[in-house]
N, C-alpha and C positions, 0 to 999 in steps of 0.2 A: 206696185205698178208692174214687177216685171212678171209677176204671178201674171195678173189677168193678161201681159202680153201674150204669155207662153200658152195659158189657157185658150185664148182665140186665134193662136196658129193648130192647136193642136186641133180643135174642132174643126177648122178649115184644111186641116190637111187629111182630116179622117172623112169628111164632105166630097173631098175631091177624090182619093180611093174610091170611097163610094159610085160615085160619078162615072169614074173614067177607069179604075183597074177591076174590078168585079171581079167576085171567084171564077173561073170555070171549072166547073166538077170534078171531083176525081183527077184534075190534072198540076190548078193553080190553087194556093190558098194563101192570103198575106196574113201574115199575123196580128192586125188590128181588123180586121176583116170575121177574123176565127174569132175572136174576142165578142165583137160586135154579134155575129151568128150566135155563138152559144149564149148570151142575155138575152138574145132577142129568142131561144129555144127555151130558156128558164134552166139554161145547164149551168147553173154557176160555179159548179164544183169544176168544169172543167174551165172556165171561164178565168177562172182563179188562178189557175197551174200556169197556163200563159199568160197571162200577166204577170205574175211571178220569176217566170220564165226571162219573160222582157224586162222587167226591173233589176232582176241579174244580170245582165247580158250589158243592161244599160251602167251600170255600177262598174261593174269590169271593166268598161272602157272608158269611164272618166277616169276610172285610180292609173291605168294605164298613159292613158294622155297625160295626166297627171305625173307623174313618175318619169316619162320622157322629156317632160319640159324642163322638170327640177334637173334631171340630168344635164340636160342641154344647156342649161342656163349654168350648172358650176362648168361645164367645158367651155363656154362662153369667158366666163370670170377667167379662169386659168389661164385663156387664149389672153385676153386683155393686160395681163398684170405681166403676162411674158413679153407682151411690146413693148407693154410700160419700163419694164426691166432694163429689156433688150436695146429701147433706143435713148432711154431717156437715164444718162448713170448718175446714180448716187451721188454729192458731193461731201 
């Protein structure tokens, strides 16, 4: 289920680029936009490299969120277990 969520935002989010951000030459180019152009040119070798590109880019910043949270959540526990410590003593 959550496939085919992610799948029909993603086509509606590439529908709406489409729509409303449009390259302008030589100055603007988004990078689903570039994708879409060189398919729609038959250049798929470069077609590939960005995508690539973005799947990297996309990877790094989950392992990064990822990593920040884990951190966050043992600063979290430490925080908790020092109250616990601190207000509530041992018998």
């Amino acid at each position: 289920m959550r496939f085919v969520l992610t799948f029909a935002h993603t086509i509606g989010e590439l529908g709406s680029i489409l729509m409303i951000g449009r390259n302008i030459p030589e100055v603007i180019k988004v990078a689903s936009l570039a994708i879409y152009s060189d398919i729609e040119a038959l250049d798929y070798k470069t077609a590939h490299i960005y995508s690539l590109i973005l799947l990297a880019i996309s990877i790094s910043i989950i392992i990064l969120v990822n990593l920040i949270n884990a951190k966050t959540k043992d600063l979290h526990f430490r925080f908790i277990v020092l109250l616990i410590n601190t207000f509530i003593k041992p018998v």
